[in-house]
Every structure is written in C-alpha cells, then in structure tokens.
C-alpha positions as CSV (number, residue, x, y, z in Angstrom):
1,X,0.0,0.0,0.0
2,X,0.9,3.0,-0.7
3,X,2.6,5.5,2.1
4,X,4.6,9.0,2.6
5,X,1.4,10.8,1.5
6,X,1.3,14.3,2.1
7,X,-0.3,15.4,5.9
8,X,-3.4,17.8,4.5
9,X,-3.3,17.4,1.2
10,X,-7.1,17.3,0.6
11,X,-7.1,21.1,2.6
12,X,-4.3,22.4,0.4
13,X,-5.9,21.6,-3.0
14,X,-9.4,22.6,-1.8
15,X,-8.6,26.6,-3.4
16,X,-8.1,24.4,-6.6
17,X,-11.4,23.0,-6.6
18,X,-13.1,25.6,-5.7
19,X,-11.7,27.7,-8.6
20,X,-13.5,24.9,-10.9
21,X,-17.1,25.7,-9.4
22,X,-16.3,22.0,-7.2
23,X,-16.9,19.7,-10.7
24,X,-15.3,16.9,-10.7
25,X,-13.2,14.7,-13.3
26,X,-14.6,11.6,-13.1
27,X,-11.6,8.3,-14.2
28,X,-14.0,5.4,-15.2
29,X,-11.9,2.2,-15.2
30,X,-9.9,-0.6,-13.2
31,X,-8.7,-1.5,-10.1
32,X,-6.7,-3.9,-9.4
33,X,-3.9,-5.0,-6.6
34,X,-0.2,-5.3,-8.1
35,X,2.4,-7.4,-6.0
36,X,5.5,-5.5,-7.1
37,X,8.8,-7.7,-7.4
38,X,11.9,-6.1,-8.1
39,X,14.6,-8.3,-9.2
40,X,18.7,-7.3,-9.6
41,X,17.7,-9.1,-13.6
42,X,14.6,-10.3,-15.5
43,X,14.9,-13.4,-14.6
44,X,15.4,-17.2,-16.5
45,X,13.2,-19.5,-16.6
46,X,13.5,-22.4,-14.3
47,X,16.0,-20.7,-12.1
48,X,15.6,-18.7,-7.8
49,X,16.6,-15.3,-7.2
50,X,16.3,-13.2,-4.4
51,X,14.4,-9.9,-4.6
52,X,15.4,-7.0,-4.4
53,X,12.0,-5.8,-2.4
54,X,8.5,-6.8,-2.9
55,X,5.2,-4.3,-2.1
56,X,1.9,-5.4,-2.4
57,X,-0.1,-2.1,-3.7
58,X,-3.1,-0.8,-5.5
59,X,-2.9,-0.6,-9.2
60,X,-4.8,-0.4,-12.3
61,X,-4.5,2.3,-15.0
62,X,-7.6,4.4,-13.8
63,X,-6.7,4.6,-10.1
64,X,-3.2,5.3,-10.8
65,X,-4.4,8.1,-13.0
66,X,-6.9,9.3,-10.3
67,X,-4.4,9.2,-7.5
68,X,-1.7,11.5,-9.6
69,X,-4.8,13.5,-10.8
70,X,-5.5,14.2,-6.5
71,X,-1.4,15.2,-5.9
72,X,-2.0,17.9,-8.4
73,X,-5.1,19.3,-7.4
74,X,-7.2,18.0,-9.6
75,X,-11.2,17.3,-7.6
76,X,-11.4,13.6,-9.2
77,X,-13.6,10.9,-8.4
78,X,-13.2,7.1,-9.9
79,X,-15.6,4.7,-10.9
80,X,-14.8,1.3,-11.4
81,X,-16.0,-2.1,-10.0
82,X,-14.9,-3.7,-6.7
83,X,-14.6,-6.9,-5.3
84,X,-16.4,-7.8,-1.6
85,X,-12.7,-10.1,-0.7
86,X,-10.1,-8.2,1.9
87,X,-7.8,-7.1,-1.3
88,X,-10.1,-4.5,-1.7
89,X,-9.3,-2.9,1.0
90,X,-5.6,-2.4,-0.6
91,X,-7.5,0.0,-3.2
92,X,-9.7,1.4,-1.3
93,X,-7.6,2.5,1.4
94,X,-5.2,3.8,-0.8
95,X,-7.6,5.8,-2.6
96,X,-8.9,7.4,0.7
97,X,-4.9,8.1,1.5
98,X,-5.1,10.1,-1.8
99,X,-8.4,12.0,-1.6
100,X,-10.0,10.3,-4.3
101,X,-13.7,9.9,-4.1
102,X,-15.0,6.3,-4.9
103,X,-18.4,6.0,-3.2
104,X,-20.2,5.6,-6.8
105,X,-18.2,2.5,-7.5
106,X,-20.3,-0.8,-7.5
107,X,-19.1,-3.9,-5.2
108,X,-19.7,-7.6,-6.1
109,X,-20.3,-10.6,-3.7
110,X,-18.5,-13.3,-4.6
111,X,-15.9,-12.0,-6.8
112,X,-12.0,-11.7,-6.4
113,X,-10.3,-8.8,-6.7
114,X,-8.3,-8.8,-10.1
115,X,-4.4,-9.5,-9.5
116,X,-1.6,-8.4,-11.2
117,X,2.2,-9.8,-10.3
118,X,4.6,-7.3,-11.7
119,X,8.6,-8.3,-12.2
120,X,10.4,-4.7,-12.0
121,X,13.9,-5.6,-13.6
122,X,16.1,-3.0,-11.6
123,X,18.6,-2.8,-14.2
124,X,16.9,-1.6,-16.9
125,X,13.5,-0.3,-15.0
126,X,11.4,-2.3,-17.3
127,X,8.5,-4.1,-15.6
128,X,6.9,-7.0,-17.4
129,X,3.0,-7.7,-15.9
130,X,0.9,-11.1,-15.5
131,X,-2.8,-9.9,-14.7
132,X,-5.5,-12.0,-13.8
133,X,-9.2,-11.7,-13.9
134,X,-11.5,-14.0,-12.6
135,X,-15.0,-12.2,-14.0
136,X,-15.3,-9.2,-11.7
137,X,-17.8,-7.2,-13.9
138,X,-16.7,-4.0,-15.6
139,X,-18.7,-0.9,-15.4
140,X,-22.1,-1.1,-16.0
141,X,-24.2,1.3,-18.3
142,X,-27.0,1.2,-16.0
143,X,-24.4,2.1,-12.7
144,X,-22.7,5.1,-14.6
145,X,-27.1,6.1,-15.5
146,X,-27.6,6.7,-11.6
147,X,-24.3,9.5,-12.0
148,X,-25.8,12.9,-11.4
149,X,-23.5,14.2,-14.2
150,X,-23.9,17.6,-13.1
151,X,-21.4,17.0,-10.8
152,X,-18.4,16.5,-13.6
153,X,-17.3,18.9,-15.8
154,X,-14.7,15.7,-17.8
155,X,-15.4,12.4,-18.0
156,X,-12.0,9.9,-19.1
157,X,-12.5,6.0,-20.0
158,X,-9.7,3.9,-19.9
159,X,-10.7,1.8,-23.4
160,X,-11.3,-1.7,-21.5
161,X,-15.2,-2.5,-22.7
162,X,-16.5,-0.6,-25.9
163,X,-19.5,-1.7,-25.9
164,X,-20.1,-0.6,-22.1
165,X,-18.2,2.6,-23.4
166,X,-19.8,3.6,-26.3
167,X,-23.5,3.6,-23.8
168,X,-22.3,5.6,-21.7
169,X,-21.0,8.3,-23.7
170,X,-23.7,8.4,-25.3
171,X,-26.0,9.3,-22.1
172,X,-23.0,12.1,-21.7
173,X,-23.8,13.2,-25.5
174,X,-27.3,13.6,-24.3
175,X,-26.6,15.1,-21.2
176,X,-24.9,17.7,-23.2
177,X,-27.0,18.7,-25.7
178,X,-29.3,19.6,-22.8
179,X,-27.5,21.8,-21.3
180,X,-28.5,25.8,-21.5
181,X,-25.3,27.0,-20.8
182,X,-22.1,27.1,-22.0
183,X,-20.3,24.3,-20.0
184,X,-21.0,20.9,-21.6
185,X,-18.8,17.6,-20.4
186,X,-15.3,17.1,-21.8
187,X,-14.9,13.3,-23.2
188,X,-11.3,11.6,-23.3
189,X,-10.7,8.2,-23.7
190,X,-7.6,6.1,-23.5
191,X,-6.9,3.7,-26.5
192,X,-4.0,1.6,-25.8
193,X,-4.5,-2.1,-26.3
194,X,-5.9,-3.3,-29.7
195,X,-7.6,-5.9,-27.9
196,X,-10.2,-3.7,-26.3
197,X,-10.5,-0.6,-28.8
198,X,-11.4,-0.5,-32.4
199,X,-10.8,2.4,-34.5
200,X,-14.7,3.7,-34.4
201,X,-14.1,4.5,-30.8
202,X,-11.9,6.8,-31.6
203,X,-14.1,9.3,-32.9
204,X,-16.2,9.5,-29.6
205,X,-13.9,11.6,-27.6
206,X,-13.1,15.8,-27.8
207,X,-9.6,14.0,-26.8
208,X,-8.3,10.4,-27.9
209,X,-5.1,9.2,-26.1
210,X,-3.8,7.0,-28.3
211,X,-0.3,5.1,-27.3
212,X,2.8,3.9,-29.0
213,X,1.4,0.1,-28.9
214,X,-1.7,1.4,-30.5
215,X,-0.7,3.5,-32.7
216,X,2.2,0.8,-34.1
217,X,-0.6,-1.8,-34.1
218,X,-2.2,0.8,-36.4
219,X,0.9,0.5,-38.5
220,X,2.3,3.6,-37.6
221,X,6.2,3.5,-37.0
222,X,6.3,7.1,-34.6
223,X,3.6,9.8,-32.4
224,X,3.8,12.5,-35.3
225,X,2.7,9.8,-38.3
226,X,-0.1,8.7,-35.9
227,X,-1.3,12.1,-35.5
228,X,-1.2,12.7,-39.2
229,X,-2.3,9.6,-39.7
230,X,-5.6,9.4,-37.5
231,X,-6.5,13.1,-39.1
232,X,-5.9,12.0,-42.2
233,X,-8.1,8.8,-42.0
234,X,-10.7,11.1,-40.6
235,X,-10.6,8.7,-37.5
236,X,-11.2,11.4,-34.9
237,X,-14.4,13.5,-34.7
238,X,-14.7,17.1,-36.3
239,X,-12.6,19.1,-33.6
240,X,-11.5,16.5,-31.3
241,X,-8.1,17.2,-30.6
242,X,-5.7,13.6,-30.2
243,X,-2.5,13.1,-27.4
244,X,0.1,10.6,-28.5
245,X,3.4,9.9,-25.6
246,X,6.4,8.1,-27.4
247,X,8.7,6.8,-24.4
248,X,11.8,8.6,-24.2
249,X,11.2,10.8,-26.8
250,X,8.4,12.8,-25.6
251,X,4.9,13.2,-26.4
252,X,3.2,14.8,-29.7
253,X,-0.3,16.3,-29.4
254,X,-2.5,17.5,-32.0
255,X,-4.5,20.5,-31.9
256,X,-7.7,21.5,-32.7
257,X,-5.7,23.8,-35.6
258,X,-4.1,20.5,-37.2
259,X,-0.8,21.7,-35.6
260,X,0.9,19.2,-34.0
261,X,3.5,20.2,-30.8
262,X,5.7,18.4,-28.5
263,X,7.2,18.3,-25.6
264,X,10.9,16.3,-24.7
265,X,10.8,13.5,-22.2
266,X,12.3,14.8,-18.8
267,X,14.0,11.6,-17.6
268,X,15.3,11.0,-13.9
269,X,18.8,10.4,-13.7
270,X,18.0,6.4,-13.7
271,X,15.1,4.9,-14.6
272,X,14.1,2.7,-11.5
273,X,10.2,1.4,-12.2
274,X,8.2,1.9,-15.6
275,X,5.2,0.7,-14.3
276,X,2.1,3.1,-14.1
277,X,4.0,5.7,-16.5
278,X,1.8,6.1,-19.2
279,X,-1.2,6.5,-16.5
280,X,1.1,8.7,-14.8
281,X,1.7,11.0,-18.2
282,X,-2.3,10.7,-18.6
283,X,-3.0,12.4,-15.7
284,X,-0.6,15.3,-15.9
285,X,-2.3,15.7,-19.5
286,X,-5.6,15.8,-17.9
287,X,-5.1,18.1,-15.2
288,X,-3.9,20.4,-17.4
289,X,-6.4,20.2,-19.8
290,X,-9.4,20.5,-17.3
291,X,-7.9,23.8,-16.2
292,X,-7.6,25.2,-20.0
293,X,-3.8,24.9,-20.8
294,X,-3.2,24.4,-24.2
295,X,-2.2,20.8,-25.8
296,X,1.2,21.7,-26.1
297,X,1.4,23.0,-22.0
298,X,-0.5,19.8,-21.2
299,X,1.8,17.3,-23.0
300,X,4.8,19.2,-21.7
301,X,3.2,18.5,-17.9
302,X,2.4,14.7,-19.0
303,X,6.1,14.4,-19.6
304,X,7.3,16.2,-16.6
305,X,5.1,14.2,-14.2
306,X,6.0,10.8,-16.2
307,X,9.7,11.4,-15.9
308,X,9.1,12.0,-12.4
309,X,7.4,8.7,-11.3
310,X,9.7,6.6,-14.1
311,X,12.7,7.7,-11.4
312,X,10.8,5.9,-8.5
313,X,8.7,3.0,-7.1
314,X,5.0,4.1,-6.9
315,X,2.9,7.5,-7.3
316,X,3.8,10.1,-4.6
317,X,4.6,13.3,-6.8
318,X,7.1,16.1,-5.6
319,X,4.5,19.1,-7.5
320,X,6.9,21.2,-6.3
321,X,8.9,20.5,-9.5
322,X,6.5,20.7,-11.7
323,X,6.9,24.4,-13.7
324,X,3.0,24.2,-15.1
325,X,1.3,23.5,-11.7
C-alpha cells in the first residue's frame, strides 16, 4: 500500500477545486492490486533469485491516473467495480490516502479482486505484468445512469469494454445537448490495447489518447505519423483534438488547428520502475487540460510528471517541481 502521503493534502488543493465551481473529473476504469517484485535481472526461466523488495499495492491504470490527478489538485472521483474479498481494502484505502472519491463504485459478492504480479527488472527499469481476472464485472451502463452528471465537468474512460463505453458516452452526448449554458462535459478516452479498442471508438472523444502500442498496431512507426495519420483517415471526430506519448522521446499532441507540438521527455537520472508511466503521463495531460492549458502545456506536464514517477517506485509526486502547476 501505498505511504509517505502528504499530511493535508485534501485542505491544500481545496482553493483548486473551488476555482473549478467544485466539478469533478470523473476516471472510469480498473482497479486492481499489483504485488511489485523487483529483481537485480529479469529473470530465466526455471531458475531462484532473491528480490530485491516486494510491495503489495493498488494498481490499475484508472486509479493510478486518479491518485496523480489528486497530488496535483485536480477534484477527481473514480468509478470502477470492486470486489467484496479483503484485497479490496488495498485499493480502497489507498484511494482514501489520496483523496480520491470512490463511493459511486459498485461492489460484487463473490468476486475476487483482479491480481496483477509485476517483475520490476532493476537494471533496466522495465516491468513486465501477468494480470489476472476471474469475471469481476466491468462498469455497467445502468451504474454510470444513476451518475448525477452535473457533478463533472470531464469524464476519461480507460478503453477496456466498448461496448459498455460507447452507452455511456452516449448518455454524456445527451446530457450535453441539454444543457442551457455554455459548460458541456469534456470526453477523453484512452486507446491503448488493440484488444479492447477498435478504430470507431476513436471518434467518440473531444480527446483520444492513443499510445505507441496502439498507434504501431495501427501500423504507424512514430507519435507524429499517428497524429497525421488518424486526421488523415478522418478517425477522430470534427474538432477532437488527439495526445500521443512516445517513451523517451516525448509526447506529440494535435491541436484543434491540425498543428501538431511536443514536448521532450524529462528523464530522472535512472530509470528505477516503468510501471504506471503512461497513467502517470495521462493524468498530468488531464489536469492540465481540465484547467484550460493548451495541448502543447498539457503534454509538456504529461512528460514532466511521467519522468518524475519513471525515477521511483510508486505514485507520490514532488509538485513542487512541476513548472506548469
């Protein structure tokens, strides 16, 4: 579990909040527990070694964006699914160390909470992930129709269940075009497995984060030939504006203008755990976002944060460095 959390960090970001009229940006997505092994080597098969350290923590791409979302003062709230067993309380307690708000999220009887076992190579910071889940429900449409969506002013999916997806941004299309004012819901979604995502989801978001597995599965060979690419295939809706991180050489974004930016990677001096980056460069991008900085200041905050966390094991962030906050 995660620990070294900030004493009153949910009173120091409440000017924050308030400053956003108290909407919220709601992560929809997993949870999951990761037990973290960090070996000297990856190691061969058939052979012992002795770890380095071991942590049993909470993980899963949405909470790990919603906890790095919290640390910089973002109001967030995630919905997911949750299991009734006592690895639950791993997430959940984590969550609560981090301010985020989970009370919408469903629990199941029955049901285990989904597993991952991590192997953190120490040498070379790579982190290679076995996940396991055995049939804890995703989100359901009819949970996310009970939201009051009043209360969000963005909504991000991490692309895991289209179909489930596709409903319920479609309630948020609705919602929207009932609004009288001015302040309609912001839609991102992640695409970063091929396996969950097809290319007509895509064109449901105002912004489409779109990895390098993704975006190499969609036979493109760098970010800036994916963003060119996804225009020019007309695979993003009329305006929608699409984010693209590369590893260690940054991140490319395209505009609503069709001008692309980027920002460098800012790498620690040694890169000490992978895991969680790219939910990590998500939520700096996010933040931003929500609190109208440009595509080319978001991605340049994605990186920073990302660099940051690449440097270290787990998801407390030092804001302190970050020149955008």
């Amino acid at each position: 579990m995660s620990t070294g959390h900030r004493s009153g960090y949910w009173r120091n970001t409440m000017t924050n909040r308030e400053m956003n009229n108290n909407r919220k940006l709601l992560i929809v997505g997993l949870a999951c527990v990761d037990i973290v092994n960090v070996a000297a080597g990856y190691p061969t098969e058939d052979t012992d070694q002795r770890l380095l350290d071991q942590q049993v923590n909470r993980g899963g791409n949405a909470t790990n964006t919603s906890v790095v979302l919290s640390q910089l003062g973002s109001h967030v709230e995630w919905l997911g699914t949750l299991a009734s067993d006592k690895l639950a309380d791993v997430i959940t307690d984590d969550l609560e160390n981090y301010g985020v708000l989970y009370d919408k999220a469903r629990q199941y009887e029955n049901c285990v909470t989904p597993l991952s076992c991590v192997i953190v190579n120490a040498s070379t910071g790579s982190r290679t992930i076995l996940h396991k889940n055995k049939a804890l429900p995703e989100v359901d449409p009819k949970d996310f129709e009970k939201l009051d969506l009043d209360d969000y002013s963005w909504i991000h999916f991490e692309g895991r269940n289209e179909v489930n997806i596709e409903k319920m941004i479609a309630m948020i299309e609705m919602y929207n075009k009932s609004r009288t004012d001015s302040k309609p819901i912001t839609i991102s979604l992640e695409a970063e497995k091929s396996r969950n995502v097809t290319h007509s989801l895509l064109q449901k978001g105002d912004f489409v984060f779109i990895s390098k597995d993704y975006s190499m599965y969609m036979g493109f060979n760098s970010a800036d030939e994916c963003l060119n690419g996804v225009k020019e295939r007309n695979l993003l809706k009329i305006g929608a504006k699409a984010i693209c991180a590369w590893g260690e050489k940054g991140a490319w974004g395209l505009e609503e203008s069709d001008r692309i930016v980027h920002s460098p990677a800012f790498p620690p001096i040694k890169v000490v755990d992978t895991l969680g980056a790219g939910d990590t460069f998500n939520a700096g991008v996010l933040h931003a976002l929500n609190q109208g900085r440009t595509v080319e200041e978001a991605v340049r905050l994605g990186c920073q944060v990302a660099g940051q966390k690449v440097g270290q094991i787990g998801f407390n962030i030092d804001t302190t460095s970050l020149d955008l906050l």
